[in-house]
VEXTI-729682 format. One record per residue (C-alpha): z, y, x. Coordinates in Angstrom, 3 decimals, padded with zeros to 6 digits. Layout:
REM VEXTI-729682
atom w: Z; v: Y; u: X
...
***
This chain:
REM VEXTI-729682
atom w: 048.904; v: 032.732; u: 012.225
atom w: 046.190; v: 033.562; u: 009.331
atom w: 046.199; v: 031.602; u: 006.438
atom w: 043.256; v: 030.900; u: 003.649
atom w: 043.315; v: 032.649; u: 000.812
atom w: 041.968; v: 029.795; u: -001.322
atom w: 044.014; v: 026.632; u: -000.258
atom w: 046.763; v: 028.421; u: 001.352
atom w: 046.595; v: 026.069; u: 004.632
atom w: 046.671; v: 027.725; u: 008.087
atom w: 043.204; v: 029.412; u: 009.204
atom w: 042.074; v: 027.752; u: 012.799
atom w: 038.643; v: 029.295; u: 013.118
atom w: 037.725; v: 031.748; u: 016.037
atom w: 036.991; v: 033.998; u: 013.830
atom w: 040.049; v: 036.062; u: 013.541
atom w: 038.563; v: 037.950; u: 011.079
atom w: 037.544; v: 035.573; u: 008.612
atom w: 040.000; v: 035.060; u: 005.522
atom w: 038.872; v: 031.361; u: 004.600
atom w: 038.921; v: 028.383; u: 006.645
atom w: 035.822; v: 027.075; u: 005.646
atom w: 032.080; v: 028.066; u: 002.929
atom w: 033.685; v: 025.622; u: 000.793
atom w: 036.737; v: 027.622; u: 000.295
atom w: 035.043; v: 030.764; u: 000.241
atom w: 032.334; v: 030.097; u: -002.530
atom w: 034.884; v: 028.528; u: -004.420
atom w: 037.064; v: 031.800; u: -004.350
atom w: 034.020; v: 033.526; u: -005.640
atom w: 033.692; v: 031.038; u: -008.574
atom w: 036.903; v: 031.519; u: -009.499
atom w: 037.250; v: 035.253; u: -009.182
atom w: 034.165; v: 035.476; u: -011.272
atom w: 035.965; v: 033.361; u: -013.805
atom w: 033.101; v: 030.512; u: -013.792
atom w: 035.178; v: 028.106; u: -012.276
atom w: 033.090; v: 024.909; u: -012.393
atom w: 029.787; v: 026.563; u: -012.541
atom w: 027.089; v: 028.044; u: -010.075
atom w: 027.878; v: 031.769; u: -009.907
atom w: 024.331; v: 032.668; u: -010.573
atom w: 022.993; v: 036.140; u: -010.219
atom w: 020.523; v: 037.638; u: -013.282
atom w: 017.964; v: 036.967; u: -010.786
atom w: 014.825; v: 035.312; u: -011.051
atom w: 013.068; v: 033.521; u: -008.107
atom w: 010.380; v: 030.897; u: -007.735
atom w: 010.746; v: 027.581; u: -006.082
atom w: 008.143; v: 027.248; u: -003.092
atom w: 008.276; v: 023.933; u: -003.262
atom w: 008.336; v: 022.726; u: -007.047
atom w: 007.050; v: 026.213; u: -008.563
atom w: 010.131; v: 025.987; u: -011.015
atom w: 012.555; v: 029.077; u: -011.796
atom w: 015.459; v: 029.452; u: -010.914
atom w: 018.604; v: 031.860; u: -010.969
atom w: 019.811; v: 031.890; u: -007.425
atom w: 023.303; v: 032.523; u: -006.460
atom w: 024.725; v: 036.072; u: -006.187
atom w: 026.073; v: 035.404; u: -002.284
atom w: 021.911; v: 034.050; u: -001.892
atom w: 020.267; v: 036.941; u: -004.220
atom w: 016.682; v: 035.519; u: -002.217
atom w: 017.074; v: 031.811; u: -001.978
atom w: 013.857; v: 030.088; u: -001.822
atom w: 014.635; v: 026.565; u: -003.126
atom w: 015.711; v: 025.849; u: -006.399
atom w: 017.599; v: 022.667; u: -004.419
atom w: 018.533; v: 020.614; u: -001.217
atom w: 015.760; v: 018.205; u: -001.773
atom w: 013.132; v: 021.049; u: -002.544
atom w: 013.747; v: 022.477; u: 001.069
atom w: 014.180; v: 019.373; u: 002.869
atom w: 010.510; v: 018.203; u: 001.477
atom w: 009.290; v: 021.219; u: 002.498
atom w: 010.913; v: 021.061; u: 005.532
atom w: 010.025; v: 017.919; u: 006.371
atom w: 006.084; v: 018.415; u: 005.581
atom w: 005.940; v: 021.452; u: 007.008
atom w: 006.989; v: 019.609; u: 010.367
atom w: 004.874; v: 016.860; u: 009.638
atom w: 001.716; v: 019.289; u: 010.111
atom w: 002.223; v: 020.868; u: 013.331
atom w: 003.368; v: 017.699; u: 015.018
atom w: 000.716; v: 015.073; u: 014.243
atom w: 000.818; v: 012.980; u: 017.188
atom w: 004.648; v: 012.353; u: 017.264
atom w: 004.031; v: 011.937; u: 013.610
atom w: 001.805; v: 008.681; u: 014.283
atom w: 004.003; v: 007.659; u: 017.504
atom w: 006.677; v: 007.578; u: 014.844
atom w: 005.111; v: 005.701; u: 011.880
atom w: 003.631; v: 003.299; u: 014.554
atom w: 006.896; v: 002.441; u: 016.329
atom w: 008.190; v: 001.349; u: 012.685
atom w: 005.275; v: -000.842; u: 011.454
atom w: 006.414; v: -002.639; u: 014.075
atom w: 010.129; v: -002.939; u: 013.331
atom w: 011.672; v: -005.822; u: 011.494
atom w: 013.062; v: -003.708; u: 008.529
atom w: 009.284; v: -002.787; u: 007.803
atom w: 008.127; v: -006.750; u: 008.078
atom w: 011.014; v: -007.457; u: 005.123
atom w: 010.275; v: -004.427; u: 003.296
atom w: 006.187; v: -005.415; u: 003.010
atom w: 007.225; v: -009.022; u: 002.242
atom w: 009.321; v: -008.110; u: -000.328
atom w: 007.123; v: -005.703; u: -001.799
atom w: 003.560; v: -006.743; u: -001.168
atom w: 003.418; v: -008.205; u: -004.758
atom w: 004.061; v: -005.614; u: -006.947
atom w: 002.598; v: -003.318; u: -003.922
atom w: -001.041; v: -005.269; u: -004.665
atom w: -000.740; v: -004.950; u: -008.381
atom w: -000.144; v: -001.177; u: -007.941
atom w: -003.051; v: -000.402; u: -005.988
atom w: -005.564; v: -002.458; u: -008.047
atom w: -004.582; v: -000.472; u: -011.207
atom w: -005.068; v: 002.481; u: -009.627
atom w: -008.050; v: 001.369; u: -008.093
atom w: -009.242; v: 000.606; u: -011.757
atom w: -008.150; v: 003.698; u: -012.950
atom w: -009.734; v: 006.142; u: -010.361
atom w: -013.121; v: 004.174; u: -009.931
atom w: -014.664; v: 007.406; u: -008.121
atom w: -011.641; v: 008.406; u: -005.753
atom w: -011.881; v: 005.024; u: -004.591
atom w: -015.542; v: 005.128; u: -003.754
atom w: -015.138; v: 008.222; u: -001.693
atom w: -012.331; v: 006.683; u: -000.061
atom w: -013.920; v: 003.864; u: 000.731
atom w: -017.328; v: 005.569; u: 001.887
atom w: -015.200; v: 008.411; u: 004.585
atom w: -013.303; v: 005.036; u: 005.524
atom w: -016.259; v: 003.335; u: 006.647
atom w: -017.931; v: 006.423; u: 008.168
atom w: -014.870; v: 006.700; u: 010.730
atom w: -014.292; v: 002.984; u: 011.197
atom w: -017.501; v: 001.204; u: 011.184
atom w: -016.450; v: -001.986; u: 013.474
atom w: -013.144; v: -002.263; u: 011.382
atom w: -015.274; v: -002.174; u: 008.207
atom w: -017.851; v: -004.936; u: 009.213
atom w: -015.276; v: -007.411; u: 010.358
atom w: -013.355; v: -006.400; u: 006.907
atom w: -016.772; v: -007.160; u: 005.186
atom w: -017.122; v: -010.731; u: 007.438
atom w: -013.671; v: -011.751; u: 006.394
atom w: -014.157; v: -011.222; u: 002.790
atom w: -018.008; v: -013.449; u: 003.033
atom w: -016.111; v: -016.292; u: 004.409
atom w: -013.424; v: -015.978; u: 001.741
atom w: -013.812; v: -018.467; u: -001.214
atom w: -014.383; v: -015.229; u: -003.840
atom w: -016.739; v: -014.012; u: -001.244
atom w: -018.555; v: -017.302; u: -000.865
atom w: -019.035; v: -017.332; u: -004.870
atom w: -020.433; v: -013.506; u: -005.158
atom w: -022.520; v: -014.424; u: -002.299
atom w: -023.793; v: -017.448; u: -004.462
atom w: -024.796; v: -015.186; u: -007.105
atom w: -026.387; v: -012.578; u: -005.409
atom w: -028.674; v: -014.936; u: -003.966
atom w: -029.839; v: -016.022; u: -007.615
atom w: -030.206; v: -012.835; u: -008.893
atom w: -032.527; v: -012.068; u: -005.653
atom w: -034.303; v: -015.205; u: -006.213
atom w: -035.406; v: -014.276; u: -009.936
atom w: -036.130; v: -010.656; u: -008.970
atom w: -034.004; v: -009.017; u: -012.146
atom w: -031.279; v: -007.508; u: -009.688
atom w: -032.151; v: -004.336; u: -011.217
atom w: -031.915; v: -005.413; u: -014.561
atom w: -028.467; v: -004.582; u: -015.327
atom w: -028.323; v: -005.275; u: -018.753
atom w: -028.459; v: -008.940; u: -018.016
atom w: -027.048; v: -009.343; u: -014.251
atom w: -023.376; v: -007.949; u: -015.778
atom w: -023.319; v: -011.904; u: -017.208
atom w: -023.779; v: -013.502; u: -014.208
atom w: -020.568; v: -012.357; u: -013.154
atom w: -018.150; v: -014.905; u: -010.243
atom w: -015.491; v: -015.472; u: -013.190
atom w: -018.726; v: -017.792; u: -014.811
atom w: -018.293; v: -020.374; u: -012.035
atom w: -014.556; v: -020.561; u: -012.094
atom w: -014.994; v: -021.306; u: -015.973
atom w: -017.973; v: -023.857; u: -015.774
atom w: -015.498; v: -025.643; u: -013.072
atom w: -013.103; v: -025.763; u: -015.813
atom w: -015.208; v: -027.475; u: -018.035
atom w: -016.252; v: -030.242; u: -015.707
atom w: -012.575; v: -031.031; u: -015.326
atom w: -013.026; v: -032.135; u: -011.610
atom w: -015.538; v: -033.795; u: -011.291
atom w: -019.346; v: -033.771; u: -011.714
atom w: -020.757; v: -034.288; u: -015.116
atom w: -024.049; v: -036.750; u: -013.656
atom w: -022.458; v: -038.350; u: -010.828
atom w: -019.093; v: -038.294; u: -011.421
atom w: -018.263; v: -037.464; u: -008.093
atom w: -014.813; v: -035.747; u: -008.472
atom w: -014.696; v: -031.896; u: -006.839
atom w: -011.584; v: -031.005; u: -005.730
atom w: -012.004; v: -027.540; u: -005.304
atom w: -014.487; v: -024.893; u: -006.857
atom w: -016.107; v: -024.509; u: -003.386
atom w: -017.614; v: -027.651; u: -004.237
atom w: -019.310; v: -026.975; u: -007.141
atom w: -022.489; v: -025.451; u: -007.978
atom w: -024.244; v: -023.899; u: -010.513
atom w: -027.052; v: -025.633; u: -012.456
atom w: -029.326; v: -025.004; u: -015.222
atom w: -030.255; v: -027.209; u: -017.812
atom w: -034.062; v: -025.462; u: -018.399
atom w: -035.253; v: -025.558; u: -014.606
atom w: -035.300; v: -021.230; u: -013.423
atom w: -039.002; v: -021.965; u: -012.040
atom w: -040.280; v: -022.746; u: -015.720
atom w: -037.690; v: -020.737; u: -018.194
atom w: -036.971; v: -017.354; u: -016.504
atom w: -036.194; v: -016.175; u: -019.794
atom w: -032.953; v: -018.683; u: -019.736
atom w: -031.539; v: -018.418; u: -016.462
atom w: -028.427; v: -015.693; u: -017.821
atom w: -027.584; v: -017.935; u: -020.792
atom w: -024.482; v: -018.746; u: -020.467
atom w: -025.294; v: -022.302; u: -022.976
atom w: -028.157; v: -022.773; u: -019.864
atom w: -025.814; v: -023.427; u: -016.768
atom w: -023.500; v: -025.747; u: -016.331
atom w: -021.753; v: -027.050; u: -012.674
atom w: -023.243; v: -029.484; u: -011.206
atom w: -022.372; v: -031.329; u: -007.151
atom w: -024.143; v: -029.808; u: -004.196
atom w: -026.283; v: -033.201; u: -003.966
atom w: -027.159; v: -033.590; u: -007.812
atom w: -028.264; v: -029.563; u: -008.039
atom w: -030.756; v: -030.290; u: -004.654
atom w: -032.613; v: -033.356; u: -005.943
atom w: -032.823; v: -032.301; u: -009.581
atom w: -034.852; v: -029.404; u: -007.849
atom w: -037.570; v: -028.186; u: -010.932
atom w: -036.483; v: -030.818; u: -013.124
atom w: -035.202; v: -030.875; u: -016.887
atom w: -031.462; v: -032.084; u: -016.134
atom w: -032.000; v: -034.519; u: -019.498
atom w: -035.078; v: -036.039; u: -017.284
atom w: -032.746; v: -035.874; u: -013.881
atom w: -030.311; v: -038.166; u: -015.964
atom w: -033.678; v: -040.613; u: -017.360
atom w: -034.632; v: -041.339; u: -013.658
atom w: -031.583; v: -041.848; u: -012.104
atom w: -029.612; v: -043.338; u: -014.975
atom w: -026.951; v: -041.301; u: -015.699
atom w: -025.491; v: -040.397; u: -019.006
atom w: -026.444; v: -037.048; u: -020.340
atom w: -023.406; v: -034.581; u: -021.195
atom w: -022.834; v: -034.343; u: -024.798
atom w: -022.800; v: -030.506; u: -024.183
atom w: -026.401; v: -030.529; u: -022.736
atom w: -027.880; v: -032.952; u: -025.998
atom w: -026.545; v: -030.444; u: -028.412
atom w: -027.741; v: -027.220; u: -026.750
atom w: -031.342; v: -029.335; u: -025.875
atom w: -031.659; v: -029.807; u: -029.413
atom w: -030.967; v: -026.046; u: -031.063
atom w: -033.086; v: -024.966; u: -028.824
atom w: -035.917; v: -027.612; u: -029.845
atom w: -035.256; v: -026.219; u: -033.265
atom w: -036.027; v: -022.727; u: -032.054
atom w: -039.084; v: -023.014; u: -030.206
atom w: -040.948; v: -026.206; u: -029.230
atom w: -041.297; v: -025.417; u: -025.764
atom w: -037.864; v: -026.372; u: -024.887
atom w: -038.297; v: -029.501; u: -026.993
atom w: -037.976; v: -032.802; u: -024.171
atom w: -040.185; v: -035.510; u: -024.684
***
């Protein structure tokens, strides 16, 4: 019976020839002949990772080693199988979408998951617009129902909102003033109303319920309609019947109380020009 010349235990491989039982005895023979026990018997060779591009000094039983480590090859091994087998690729991915450790991983994830994509979205503004554009181009019906979801969304609802005003006034190219009129302006007029409407009193629960207004009617003070002192959010019902009228003679006819807000800002702007002065 042979025994190995590194841990002196007896040799059972087929090989009758070989004098180590297994690589892990033999390339720790070689360390310690070379009297580097401990460390990577590395040849004065230089070679190039074809995976990572880093240099490396390969070892001397390896002299043309093309990976600098494990991981390095199994990446590349793993890609490289990855691009001639597409299909079973997809079978593969699609199989565990549908498993129940992918459902707990998005769950878990999906927060910090959303957060990472939107700052990359910020911070690639043009990828993003090509990705979005050859997304559309090869799934238009997936696109348009993504599209219908997002109109019947509340943020949706309140972009569509101001889109229509901006077509009704005609500036939409004007982009100097239509970055004001932004969706965040609603969510902050709703804050100011605290609830409820500032004529009728008629609380709003939600911010789908509220409106936006303007204190100098659009149809006689173009000029106003982006100042931000002009709107203010108003009921459904109150913003209809006011219609074309000064909201300070809305509140005469029907007998509400005028906002406090809405007397101050009537009077500067009497002081500025007499044409917004109300009689």
């Amino acid at each position: 019976m042979q025994f190995c010349l590194h841990c002196k235990k007896p040799n059972l491989r087929i090989n009758t020839q070989a004098r180590y039982c297994s690589n892990i005895c033999k390339f720790a023979s070689y360390r310690l002949r070379s009297g580097r026990s401990g460390q990577l018997w590395s040849s004065e060779r230089t070679n190039q990772c074809i995976e990572c591009e880093t240099s490396f000094h390969p070892e001397k039983f390896v002299p043309y080693k093309k990976f600098c480590s494990r991981q390095c090859g199994n990446n590349n091994r793993q890609r490289n199988w990855i691009l001639k087998n597409p299909e079973k690729r997809k079978a593969i991915m699609q199989k565990f979408d549908k498993s129940e450790k992918r459902i707990c991983l998005r769950k878990k994830h999906a927060k910090s998951k959303r957060l990472q994509v939107r700052r990359w979205l910020a911070n690639n503004p043009a990828k993003s617009a090509e990705y979005s554009r050859r997304y559309i181009e090869k799934n238009p019906q997936k696109a348009k129902e993504r599209l219908l979801r997002y109109r019947k969304s509340p943020k949706g609802i309140t972009a569509n909102r101001m889109r229509s005003h901006l077509q009704r006034l005609k500036i939409k190219e004007n982009e100097t003033e239509s970055h004001r009129y932004k969706t965040t302006l609603l969510e902050s007029l709703y804050e100011e109303i605290k609830g409820k409407c500032p004529l009728c009193k008629k609380p709003l629960m939600t911010i789908r319920q509220a409106t936006i207004g303007h204190i100098y009617p659009l149809s006689l003070f173009k000029e106003l309609a982006f100042e931000s002192e002009n709107l203010i959010a108003l009921c459904e019902q109150c913003n209809k019947k006011m219609y074309n009228k000064h909201l300070i003679v809305y509140c005469r006819l029907k007998g509400y109380q005028e906002p406090i807000r809405v007397i101050e800002y009537v009077r500067k702007m009497s002081i500025k020009d007499n044409r917004y002065a109300v009689n």
